[in-house]
N, C-alpha and C positions, 0 to 999 in steps of 0.2 A: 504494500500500500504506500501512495507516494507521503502520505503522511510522515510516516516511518524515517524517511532518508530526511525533514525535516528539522526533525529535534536536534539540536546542538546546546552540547555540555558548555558549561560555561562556567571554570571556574578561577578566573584572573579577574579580580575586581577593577583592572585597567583594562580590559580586551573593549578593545573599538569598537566591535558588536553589537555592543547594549548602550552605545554613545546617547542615542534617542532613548534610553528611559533614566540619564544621570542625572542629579544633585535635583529631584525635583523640588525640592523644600528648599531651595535657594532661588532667589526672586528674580537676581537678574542673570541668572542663566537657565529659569526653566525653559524646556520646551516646546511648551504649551503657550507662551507669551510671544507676541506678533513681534516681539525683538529679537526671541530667539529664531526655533524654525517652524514655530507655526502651526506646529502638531497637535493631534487629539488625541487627548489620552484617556482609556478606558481603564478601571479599575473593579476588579472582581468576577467571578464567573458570570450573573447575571448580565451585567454590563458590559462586558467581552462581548456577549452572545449578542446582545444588542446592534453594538458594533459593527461588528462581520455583516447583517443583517442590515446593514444601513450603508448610504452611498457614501459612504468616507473609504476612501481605499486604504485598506492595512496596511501595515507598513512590516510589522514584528509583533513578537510575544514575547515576555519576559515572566518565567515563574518558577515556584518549585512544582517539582515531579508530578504530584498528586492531583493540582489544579491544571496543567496541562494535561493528562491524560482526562482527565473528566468534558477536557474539551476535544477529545481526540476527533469524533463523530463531525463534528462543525467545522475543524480545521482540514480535514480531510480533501475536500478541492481547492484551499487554498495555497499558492503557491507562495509561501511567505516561511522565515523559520520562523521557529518556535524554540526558544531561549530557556532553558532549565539548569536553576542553580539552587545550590542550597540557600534555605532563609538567610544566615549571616551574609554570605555573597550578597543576593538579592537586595539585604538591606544598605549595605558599604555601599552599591551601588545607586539605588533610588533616593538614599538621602533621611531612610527613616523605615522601623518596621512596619509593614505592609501585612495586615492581619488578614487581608482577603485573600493575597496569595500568590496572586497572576495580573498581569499590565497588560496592555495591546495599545497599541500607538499605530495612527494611519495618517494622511493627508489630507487637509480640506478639501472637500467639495467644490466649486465653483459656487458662489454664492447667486441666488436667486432675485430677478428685481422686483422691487414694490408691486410694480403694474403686472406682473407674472402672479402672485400672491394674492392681491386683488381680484383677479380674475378668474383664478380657479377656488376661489373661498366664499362661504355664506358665514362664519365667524369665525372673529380676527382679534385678538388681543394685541393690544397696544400699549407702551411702556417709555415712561418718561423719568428719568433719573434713575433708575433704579441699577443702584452699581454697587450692592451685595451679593455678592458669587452663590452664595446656597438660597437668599430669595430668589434668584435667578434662575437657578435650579427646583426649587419647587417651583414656582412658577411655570416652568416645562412641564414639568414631573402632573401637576394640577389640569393645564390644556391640554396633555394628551388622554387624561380618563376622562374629563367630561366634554369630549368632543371638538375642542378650537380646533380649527384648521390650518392656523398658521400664527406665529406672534412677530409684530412689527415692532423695531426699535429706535425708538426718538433719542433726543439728545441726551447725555449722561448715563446711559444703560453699559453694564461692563458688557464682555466679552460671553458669549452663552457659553464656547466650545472650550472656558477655561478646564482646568481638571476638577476643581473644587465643585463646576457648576452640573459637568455632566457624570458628578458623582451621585451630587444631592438629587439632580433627576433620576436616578436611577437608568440611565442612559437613554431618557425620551429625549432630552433635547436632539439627539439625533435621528428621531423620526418626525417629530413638529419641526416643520418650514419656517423659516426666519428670514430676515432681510433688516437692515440698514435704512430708514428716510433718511433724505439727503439735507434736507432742507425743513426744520421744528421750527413749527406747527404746522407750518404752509404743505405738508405733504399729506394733512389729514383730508385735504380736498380732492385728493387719488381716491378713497374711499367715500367720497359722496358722489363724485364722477361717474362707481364702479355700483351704485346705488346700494350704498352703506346707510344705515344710520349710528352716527358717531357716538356715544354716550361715556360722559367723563365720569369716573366713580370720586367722590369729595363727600367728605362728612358734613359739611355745610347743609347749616338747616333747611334753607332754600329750596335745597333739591329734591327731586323725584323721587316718591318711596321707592326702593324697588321693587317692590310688590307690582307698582301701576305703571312702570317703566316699560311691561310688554318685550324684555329683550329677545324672547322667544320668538318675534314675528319679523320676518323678513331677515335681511343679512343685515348683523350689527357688528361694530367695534367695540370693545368694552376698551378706555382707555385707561388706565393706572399707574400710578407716580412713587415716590419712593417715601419710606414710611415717617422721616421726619416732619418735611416741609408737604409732603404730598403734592399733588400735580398743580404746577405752577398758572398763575390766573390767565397766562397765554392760551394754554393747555384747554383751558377749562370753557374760557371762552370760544374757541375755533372750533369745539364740540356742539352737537344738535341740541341736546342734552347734558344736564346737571344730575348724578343718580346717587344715593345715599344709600346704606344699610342700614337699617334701623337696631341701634342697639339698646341694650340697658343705658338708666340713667348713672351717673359715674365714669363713663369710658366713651369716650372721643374716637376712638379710632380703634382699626385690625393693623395687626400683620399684613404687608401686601400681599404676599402667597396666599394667606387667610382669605383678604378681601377679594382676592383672583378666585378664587374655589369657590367661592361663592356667587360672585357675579357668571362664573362661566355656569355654573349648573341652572343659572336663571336663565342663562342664553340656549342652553339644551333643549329646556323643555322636558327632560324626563321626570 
């Protein structure tokens, strides 16, 4: 089985081989950051599996023994090695024990455009400042079970495909479509173009319960901002709609991943 001829031992904590999965826990040389090379890196069997299963081209695996053979079946038409070292190796190398086991590291995709996203989507999450790597990551993790079709990225939003983020998704963010606006706010009018209706989620009294907000009807944006200062009154205004959650009296505000999971299961319908 061409799997087989695959596996390589790996056991010099300098072998050039495992170059893509070194010092990850050092900031300005990971390589998962647009400074280094750029890579996605997947951590753990679940999330492996995700990977391979997604348009990000593999690149390598790095594991001990036990988590590589468990992926023996999935790696099997792929032409890629598969890196097997002991945990202390593993660890010298990646920069930190690694209790899941197994890494995979591939190449971005080509990114997708707004108007591409727009127009094969009926719901679309939308994000403005939001530059917490694991809000980021649930926030994926949140649109792929109840439904979004894709999540757009306004001004201040970090990077989805860091490693922190498509850890905390549990490796959705590599099946939810993403893209880049070029131009905040002024790109929310692609989505009324594409007959969106826009709605900004803000705790402001003002706004539309969401009970009577109707997200369910037609293709909507839910848009959401980052949990300090929340979506800025640019934001809020370029929006059809003002939409609130209604909470207990005492607490002003969700979690963005929180208030995402919630507005998107309004936009579902189930």
């Amino acid at each position: 089985m061409r799997y087989v001829a695959q596996i390589v031992e790996v056991t010099d904590v300098e072998d050039p081989r495992v170059d893509d999965f070194r010092d990850l826990s050092t900031a300005d040389r990971r390589p998962d950051r647009p400074g280094g090379r750029g890579l996605v890196i997947a951590e753990g069997v679940v999330v492996v599996e995700r990977l391979v299963a997604s348009p990000y081209p593999v690149r390598a695996l790095l594991g001990v023994r036990r988590r590589i053979e468990a992926l023996a079946d999935l790696l099997a038409p792929l032409d890629v090695p598969a890196y097997v070292a002991e945990p202390d190796v593993m660890a010298s190398v990646v920069g930190f024990h690694l209790n899941r086991g197994v890494l995979a590291v591939a190449d971005r995709a080509p990114e997708l455009t707004a108007e591409h996203l727009v127009a094969t989507s009926r719901r679309l999450a939308v994000l403005e400042g939001v530059g917490d790597h694991e809000n980021l990551g649930a926030l994926f993790r949140n649109a792929a079970a109840l439904g979004v079709d894709g999540v757009l990225l306004g001004e201040g939003c970090s990077d989805p495909l860091y490693r922190r983020s498509v850890r905390v998704s549990m490796g959705h963010v590599l099946r939810v479509p993403f893209t880049r606006l070029k131009s905040w706010p002024d790109d929310l009018d692609l989505l009324r173009d594409g007959g969106f209706r826009v709605a900004a989620l803000t705790p402001r009294a003002d706004a539309v319960s969401l009970r009577e907000a109707a997200l369910d009807s037609g293709p909507v944006a839910v848009v959401l901002g980052s949990e300090g200062p929340g979506l800025t009154e640019q934001a809020i205004a370029a929006a059809d709609v003002a939409v609130r959650i209604p909470m207990a009296g005492g607490v002003d505000s969700l979690n963005v991943a929180t208030a995402g999971a919630i507005a998107f299961h309004a936009m579902s319908g189930i």
